[in-house]
C-alpha atoms as one frame of an Amber mdcrd trajectory, in Angstrom:
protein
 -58.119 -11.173 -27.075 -60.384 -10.469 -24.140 -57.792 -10.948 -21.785 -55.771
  -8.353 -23.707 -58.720  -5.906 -23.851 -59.370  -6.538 -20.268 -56.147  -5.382
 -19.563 -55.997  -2.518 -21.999 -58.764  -0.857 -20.121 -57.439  -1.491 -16.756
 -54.134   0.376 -18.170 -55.836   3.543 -19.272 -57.911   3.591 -16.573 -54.823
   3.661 -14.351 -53.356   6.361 -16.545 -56.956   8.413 -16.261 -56.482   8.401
 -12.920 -53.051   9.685 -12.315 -53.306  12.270 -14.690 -56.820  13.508 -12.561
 -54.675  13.066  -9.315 -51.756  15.218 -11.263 -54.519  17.880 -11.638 -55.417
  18.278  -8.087 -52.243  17.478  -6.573 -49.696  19.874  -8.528 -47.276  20.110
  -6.472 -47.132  16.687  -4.997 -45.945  15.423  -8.409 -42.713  16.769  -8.041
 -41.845  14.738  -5.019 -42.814  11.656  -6.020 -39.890   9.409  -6.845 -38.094
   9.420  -9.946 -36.769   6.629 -12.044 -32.885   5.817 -11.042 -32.351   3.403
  -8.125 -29.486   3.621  -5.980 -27.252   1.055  -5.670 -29.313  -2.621  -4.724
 -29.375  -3.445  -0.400 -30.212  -6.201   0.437 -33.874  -5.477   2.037 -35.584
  -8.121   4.590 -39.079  -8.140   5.018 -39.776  -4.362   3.703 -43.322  -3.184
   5.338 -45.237  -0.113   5.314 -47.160   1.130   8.786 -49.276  -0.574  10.559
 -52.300   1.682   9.790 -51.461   1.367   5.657 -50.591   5.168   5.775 -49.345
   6.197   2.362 -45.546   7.049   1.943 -43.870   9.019  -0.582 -40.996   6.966
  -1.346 -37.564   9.324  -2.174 -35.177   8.317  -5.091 -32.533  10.060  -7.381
 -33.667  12.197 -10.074 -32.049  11.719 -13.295 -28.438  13.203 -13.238 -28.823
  14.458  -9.485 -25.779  15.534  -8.582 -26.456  14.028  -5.181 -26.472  10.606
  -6.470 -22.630   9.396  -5.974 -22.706   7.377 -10.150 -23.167  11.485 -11.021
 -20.734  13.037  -8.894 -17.612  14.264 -11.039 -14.437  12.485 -12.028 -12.367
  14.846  -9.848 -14.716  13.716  -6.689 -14.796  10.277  -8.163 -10.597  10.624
  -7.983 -10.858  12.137  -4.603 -12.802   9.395  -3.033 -10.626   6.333  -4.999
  -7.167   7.937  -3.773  -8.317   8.150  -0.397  -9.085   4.973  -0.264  -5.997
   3.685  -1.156  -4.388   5.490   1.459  -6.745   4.059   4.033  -5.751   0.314
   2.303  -2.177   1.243   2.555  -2.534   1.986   6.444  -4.102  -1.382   6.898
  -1.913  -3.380   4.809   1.254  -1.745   6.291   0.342  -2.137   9.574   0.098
  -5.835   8.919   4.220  -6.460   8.010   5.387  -3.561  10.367   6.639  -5.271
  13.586   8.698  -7.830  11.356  11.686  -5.402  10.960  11.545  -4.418  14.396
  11.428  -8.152  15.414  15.038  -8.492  16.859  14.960  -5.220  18.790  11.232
  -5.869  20.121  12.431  -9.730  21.292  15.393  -7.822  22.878  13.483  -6.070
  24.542  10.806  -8.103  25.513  13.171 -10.628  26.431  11.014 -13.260  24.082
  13.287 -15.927  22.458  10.592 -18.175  21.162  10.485 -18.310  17.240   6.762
 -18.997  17.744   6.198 -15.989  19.787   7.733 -13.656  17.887   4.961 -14.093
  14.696   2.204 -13.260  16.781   2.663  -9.385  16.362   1.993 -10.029  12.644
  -0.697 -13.013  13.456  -2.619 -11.466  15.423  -2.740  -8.522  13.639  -3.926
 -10.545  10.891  -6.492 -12.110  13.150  -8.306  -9.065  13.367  -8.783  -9.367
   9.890 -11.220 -12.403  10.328 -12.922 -10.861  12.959 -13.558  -7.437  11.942
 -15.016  -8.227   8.669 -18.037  -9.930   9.932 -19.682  -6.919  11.796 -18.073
  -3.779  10.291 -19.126  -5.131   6.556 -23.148  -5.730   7.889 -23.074  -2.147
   9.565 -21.224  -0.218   6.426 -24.857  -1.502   4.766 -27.076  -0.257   7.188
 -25.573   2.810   8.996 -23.539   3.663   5.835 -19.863   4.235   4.777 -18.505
   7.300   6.591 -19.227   6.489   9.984 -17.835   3.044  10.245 -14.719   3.958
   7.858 -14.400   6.661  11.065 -14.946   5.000  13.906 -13.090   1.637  13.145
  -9.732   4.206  12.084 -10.338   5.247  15.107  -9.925   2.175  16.848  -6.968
   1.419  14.756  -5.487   4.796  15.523  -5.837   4.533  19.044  -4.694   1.361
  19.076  -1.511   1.719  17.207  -0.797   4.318  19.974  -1.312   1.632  22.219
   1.207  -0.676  20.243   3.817   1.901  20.895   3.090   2.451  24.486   2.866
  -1.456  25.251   4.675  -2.105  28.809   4.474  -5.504  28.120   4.735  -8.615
  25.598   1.380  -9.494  26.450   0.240  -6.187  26.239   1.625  -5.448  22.426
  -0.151  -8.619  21.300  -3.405  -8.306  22.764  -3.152  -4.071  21.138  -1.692
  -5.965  17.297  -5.098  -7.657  17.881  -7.262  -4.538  18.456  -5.388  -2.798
  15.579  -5.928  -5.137  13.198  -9.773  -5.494  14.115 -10.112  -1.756  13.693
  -7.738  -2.120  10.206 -10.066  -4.313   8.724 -12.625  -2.070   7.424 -10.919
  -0.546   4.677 -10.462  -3.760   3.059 -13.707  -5.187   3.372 -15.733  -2.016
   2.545 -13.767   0.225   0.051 -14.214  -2.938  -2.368 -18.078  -1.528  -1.784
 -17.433   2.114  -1.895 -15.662   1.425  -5.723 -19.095   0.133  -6.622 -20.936
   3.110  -5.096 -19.449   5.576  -7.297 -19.044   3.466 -10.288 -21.382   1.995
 -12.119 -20.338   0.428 -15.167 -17.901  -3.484 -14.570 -14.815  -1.550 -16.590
 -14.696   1.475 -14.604 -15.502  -0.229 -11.227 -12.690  -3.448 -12.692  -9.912
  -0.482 -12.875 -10.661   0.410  -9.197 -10.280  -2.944  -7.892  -7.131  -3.364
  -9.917  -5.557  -0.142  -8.677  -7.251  -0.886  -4.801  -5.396  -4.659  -5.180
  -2.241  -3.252  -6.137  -2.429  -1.312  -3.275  -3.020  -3.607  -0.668   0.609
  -5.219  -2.401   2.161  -2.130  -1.539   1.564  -1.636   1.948   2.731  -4.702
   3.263   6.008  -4.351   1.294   6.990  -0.623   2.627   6.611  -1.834   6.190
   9.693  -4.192   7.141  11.278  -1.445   4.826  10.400   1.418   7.162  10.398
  -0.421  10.512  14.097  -1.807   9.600  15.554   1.389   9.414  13.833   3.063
  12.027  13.994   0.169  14.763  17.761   0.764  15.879  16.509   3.880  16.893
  13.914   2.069  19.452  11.197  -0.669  18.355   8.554   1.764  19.762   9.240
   3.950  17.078   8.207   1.655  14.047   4.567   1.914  15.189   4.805   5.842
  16.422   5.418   5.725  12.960   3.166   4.058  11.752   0.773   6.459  14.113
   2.176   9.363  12.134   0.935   8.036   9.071  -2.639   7.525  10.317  -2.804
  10.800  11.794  -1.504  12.331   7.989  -4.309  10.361   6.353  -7.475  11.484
   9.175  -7.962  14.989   7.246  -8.706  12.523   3.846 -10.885  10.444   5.729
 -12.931  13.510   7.245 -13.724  15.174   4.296 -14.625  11.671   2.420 -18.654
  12.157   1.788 -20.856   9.419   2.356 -21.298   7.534  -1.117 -23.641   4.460
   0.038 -27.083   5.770  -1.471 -29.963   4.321   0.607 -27.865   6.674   3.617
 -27.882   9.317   1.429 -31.088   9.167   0.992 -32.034   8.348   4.243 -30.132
  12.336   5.304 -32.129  13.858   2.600 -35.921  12.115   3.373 -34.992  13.440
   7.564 -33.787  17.002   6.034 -36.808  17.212   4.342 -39.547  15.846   6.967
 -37.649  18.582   9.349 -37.419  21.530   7.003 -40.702  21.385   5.235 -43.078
  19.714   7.455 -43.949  16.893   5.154 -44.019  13.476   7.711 -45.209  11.223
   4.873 -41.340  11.756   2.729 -39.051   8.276   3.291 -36.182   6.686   2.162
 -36.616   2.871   1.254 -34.272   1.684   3.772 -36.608   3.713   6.617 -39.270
   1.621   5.922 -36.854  -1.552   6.340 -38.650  -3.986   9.080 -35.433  -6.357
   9.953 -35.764  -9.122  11.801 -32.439 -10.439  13.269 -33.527 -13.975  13.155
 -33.849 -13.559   9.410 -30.646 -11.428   8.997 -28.759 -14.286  11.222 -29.812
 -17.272   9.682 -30.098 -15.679   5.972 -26.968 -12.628   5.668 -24.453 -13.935
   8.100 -24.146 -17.328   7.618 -24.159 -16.959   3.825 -20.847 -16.348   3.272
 -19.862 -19.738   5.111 -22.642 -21.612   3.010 -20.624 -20.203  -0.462 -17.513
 -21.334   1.082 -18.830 -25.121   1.922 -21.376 -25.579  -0.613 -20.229 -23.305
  -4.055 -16.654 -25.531  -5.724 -16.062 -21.819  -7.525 -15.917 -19.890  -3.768
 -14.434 -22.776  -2.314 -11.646 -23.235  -4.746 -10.891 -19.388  -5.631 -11.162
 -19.060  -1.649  -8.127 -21.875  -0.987  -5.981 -20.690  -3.926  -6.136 -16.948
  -2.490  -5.495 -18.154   1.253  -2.054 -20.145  -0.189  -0.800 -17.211  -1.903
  -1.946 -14.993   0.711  -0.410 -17.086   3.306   3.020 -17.620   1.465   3.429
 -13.713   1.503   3.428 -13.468   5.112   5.394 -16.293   4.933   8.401 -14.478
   3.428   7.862 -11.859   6.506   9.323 -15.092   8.557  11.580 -16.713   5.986
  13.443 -13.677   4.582  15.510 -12.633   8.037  15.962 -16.525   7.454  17.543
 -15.815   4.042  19.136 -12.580   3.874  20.678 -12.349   7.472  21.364 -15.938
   7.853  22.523 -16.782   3.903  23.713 -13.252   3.195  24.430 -11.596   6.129
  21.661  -8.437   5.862  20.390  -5.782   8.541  17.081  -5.507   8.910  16.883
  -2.038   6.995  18.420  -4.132   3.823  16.226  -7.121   4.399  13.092  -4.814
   3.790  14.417  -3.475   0.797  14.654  -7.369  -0.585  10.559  -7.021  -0.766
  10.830  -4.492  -3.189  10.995  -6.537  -6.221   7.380  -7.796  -5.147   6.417
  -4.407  -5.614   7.784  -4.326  -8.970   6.196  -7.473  -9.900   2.651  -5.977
  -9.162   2.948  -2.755 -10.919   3.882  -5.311 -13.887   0.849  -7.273 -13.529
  -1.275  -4.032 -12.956   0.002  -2.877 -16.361  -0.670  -6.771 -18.042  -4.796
  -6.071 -16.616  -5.159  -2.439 -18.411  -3.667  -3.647 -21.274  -5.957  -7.324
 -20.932  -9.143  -4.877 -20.422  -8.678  -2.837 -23.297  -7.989  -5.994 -25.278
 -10.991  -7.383 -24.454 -13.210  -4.071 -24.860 -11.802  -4.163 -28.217 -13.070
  -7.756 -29.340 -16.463  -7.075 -27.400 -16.888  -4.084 -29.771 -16.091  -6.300
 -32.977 -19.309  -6.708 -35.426 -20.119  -9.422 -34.147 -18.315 -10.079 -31.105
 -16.407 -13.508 -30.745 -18.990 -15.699 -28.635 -16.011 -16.297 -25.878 -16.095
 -12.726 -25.222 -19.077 -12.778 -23.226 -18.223 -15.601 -21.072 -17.328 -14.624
 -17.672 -15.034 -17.205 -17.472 -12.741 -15.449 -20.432 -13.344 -11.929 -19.305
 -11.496 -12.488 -16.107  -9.411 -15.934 -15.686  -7.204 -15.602 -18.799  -4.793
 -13.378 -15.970  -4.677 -15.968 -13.518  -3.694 -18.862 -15.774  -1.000 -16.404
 -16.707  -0.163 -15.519 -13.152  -0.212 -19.788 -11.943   3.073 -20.966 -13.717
   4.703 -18.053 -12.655   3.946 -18.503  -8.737   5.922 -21.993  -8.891   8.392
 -21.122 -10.300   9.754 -18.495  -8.119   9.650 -20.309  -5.453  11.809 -22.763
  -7.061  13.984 -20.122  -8.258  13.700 -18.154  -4.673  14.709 -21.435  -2.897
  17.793 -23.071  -4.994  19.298 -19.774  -5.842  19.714 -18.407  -2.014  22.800
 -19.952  -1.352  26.526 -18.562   0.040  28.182 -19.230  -3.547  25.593 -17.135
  -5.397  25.163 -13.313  -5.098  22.330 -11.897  -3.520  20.191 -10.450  -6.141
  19.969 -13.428  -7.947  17.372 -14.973  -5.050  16.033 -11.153  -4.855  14.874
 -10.624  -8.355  12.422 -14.216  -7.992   9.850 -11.982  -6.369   9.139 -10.035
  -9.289   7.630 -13.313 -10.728   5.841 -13.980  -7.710   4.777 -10.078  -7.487
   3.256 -10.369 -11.241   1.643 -14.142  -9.849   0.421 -12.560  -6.979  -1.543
  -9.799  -8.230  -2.422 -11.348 -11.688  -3.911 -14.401  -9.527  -5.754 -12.280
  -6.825  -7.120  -9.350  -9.179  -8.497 -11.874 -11.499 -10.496 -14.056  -9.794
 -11.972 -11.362  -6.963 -13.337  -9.950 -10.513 -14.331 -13.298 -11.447 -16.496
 -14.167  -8.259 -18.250 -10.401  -8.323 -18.672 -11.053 -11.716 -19.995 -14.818
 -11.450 -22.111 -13.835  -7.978 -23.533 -10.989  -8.321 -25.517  -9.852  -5.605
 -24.059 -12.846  -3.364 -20.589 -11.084  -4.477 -20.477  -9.796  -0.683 -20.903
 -12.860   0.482 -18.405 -14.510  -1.524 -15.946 -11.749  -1.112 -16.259 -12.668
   2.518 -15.612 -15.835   2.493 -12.547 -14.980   0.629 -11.275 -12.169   2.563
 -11.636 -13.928   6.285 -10.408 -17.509   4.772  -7.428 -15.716   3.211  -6.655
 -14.029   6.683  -7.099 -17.189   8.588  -4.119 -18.673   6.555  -1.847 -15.595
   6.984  -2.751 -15.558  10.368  -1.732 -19.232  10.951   0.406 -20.605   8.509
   3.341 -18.007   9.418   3.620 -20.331  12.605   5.065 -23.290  10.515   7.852
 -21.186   8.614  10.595 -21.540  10.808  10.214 -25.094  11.870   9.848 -25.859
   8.598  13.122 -24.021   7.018  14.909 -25.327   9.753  14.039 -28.958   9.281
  13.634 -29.035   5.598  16.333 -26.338   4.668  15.323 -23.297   2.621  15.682
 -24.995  -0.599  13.438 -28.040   0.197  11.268 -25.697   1.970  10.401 -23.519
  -1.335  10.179 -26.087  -3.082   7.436 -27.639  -0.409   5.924 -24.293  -1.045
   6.120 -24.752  -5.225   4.948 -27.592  -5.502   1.443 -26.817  -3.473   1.276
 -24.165  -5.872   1.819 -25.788  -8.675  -1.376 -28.166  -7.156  -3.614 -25.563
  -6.976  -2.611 -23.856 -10.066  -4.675 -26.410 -11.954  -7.598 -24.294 -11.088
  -7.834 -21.446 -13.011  -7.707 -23.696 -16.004 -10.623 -25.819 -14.601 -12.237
 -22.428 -14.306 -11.622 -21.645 -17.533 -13.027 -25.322 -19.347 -15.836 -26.401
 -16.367 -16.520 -22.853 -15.081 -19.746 -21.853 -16.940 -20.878 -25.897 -16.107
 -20.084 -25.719 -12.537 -22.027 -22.288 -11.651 -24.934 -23.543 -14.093 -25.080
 -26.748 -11.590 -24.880 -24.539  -8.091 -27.145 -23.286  -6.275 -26.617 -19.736
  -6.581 -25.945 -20.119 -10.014 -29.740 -21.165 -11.011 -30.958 -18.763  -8.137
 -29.006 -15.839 -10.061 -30.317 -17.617 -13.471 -33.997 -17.831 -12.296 -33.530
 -13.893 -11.080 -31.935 -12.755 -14.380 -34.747 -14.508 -16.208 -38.010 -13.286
 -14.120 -36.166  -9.529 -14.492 -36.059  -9.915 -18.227 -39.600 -11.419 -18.411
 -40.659  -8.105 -16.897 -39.015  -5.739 -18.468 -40.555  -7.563 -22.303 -43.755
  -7.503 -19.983 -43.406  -3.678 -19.536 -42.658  -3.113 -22.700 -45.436  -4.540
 -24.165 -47.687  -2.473 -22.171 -45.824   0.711 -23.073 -46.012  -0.730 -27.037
 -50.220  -1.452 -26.400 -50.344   2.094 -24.967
């Protein structure tokens, strides 16, 4: 009890004072900071001055307009839209040099099966590299000047693709492209979450942002098939013509990462109305690189080594992943060889794909609003709160499927039996795909948290790796196996590591309880709610 006195008096004391310091200081209490916080950063060794000169610290008011989670739907729209068009750039500049492949080796003179997948390889190398610095400095510098300058690179570069004198030339320039192209897919993931707040709204994103790094890959054999005859050059002044169509977007995107927007605001202010005491929190960051090395950067390869959920969800991805780039190789295998196709034609056989991932993007609205329904039942079934059940239900549905068109893709593609027979087995794999990868990406944000950058790193540059390197075995190994055996070599791995989503789903909660992470994330969840009753109780005594 005299504990609880003690600290009864020290409470309106405290509240004493303020109000006194209210009375003197009118119009300082309007710029003190208010109560929403933007969106968490990840903040190393904060410190004030030196000389322990007071700051006023600058947050969001309640509903500023400023704050991107209170900007309107149609801005909301605006900023989602364009960054599927900046995903679809990327992505399509991935597949684009496959159906210019036979007029590009023509003209190159390069006969070399392995040689002619580095366009698309390399390319996809960027896409480990870039990553690892562009994702850091989106967090620090904000959103709209790396989205910028890295489209710049990849717009310059692509310029440089179709200008290449030489074979050496276009590979080292599919390299720069695809280092430049790998911002949109590591950071609009983050912008989705910097304009939404709530899991649904932010889960629809992703779903719509997945399905549209499906897309892009798919239009671009379509697009470079046809136009290739014309001159190889001209599938990437194409693709040049579609990044210059999407720079207006991409200008008038605003910035929606909040500790930069309120870094502009606390500098507008200092300037305009003389007050040198006004900060944001990330100006009074003190960073040491040491700390950021050992602790930031080398956390996503700690998840991937050390956490069985990363490491798992990570290889799954990377096989499905790799197998898609695959069919960039084994298709001209197929249709020309089997069936006799141009390359215009031969693009239009990764259509179904597409269809398959609008189908599984329908199968996740309809699974969300499923699932909101039994959350809002009185009471709500105890498996509904599981983040195991909220997510991996849609990739145990999407794990047979993968299988089993490859089975169907391989032993159907034959002379005696027509060509859309083969062609319609990537609608299974299109629904496998995108069930599979839109799943557990949810399920690792959902299961990490505030590591879910990390982990979504270790994802996206493993996952590149493999479609960077595996596309090197595909013709050796159709040739030597024969594309039946060859699927099936391919179906059977997946039918492997389609066993994990149902681990997942039985050991998933018991694995993540046992990690690391997981009881760092528990003891954080618990010291945050053992405040907030602390807080509470104060409020309650006052």
């Amino acid at each position: 009890m005299a504990d609880r006195k003690v600290k009864d008096r020290s409470l309106r004391e405290e509240l004493d004072a303020r109000k006194h310091a209210d009375s003197e200081k009118a119009d300082d209490a309007s710029e003190k900071t208010m109560s929403i916080e933007p969106p968490p950063c990840e903040c190393l060794n904060s410190t004030i001055s030196p000389d322990e000169t007071p700051h006023t610290i600058l947050s969001f008011k309640p509903g500023d307009p400023t704050n991107p989670r209170n900007w309107s739907n149609t801005k909301k729209v605006f900023v989602v839209v364009s960054g599927i068009l900046l995903v679809t750039n990327s992505t399509l500049g991935s597949s684009i040099p496959s159906g210019a492949s036979d007029e590009t080796s023509k003209y190159f003179n390069v006969t070399s099966e392995t040689q002619l997948v580095l366009p698309a390889s390399m390319y996809l190398l960027g896409y480990v590299l870039g990553p690892l610095a562009f994702s850091p400095l989106s967090e620090t510098y904000g959103r709209q000047i790396v989205m910028r300058s890295t489209f710049a690179i990849y717009t310059a570069f692509t310029l440089g693709c179709a200008l290449a004198p030489s074979w050496a030339g276009l590979v080292v320039m599919r390299l720069l492209t695809g280092i430049g192209a790998s911002t949109p897919l590591s950071v609009i993931g983050g912008i989705y979450a910097d304009i939404y707040a709530t899991p649904k709204a932010r889960g629809r994103a992703i779903s719509v942002f997945m399905c549209s790094t499906c897309f892009g890959p798919l239009l671009g054999p379509v697009m470079s098939g046809f136009i290739a005859p014309v001159s190889w050059r001209w599938a990437y002044w194409l693709q040049l013509i579609i990044a210059g169509a999407t720079w207006p977007l991409l200008l008038t995107m605003p910035e929606t990462f909040a500790p930069t927007i309120l870094a502009k605001q606390a500098k507008k202010m200092r300037k305009e109305s003389g007050r040198d005491d006004v900060y944001a929190p990330t100006e009074l960051e003190h960073r040491d690189m040491r700390e950021i090395f050992v602790v930031v950067l080398t956390r996503p390869i700690r998840l991937f080594l050390f956490e069985a959920v990363v490491l798992c969800s990570c290889l799954y991805l990377s096989l499905i992943y790799a197998i898609f780039y695959m069919f960039l190789q084994s298709y001209p295998i197929i249709y020309k060889g089997i069936y006799g196709f141009n390359s215009g034609e031969e693009g239009l056989a990764f259509l179904p794909i597409g269809i398959g991932s609008i189908i599984a993007c329908l199968i996740y609205l309809y699974w969300d609003h499923w699932l909101d329904q039994q959350r809002a039942r009185d009471p709500a079934p105890a498996w509904s709160q599981k983040v195991e059940y909220a997510r991996v239900p849609l990739a145990c549905l999407g794990a047979p499927l993968l299988p089993a068109s490859m089975f169907w893709l391989g032993w159907a593609a034959r002379p005696d039996i027509h060509w859309s027979v083969p062609m319609v087995s990537a609608i299974p794999f299109g629904i496998a795909y995108l069930l599979v990868f839109i799943a557990l990406i949810n399920y690792i944000v959902d299961a990490y948290e505030v590591y879910s950058a990390s982990a979504m790193a270790a994802a996206s540059c493993s996952r590149s790796l493999f479609g960077a390197v595996l596309p090197f075995a595909t013709a050796p190994m159709f040739t030597k196996l024969g594309v039946a055996w060859a699927c099936s070599l391919l179906g059977f791995l997946s039918m492997l590591m389609g066993i994990i989503p149902f681990l997942f789903l039985k050991y998933g909660d018991t694995i993540r309880a046992n990690s690391k992470f997981g009881q760092e994330l528990k003891k954080q969840k618990e010291d945050a709610e053992k405040k907030e009753r602390e807080d509470e109780e104060r409020m309650i005594d006052v």
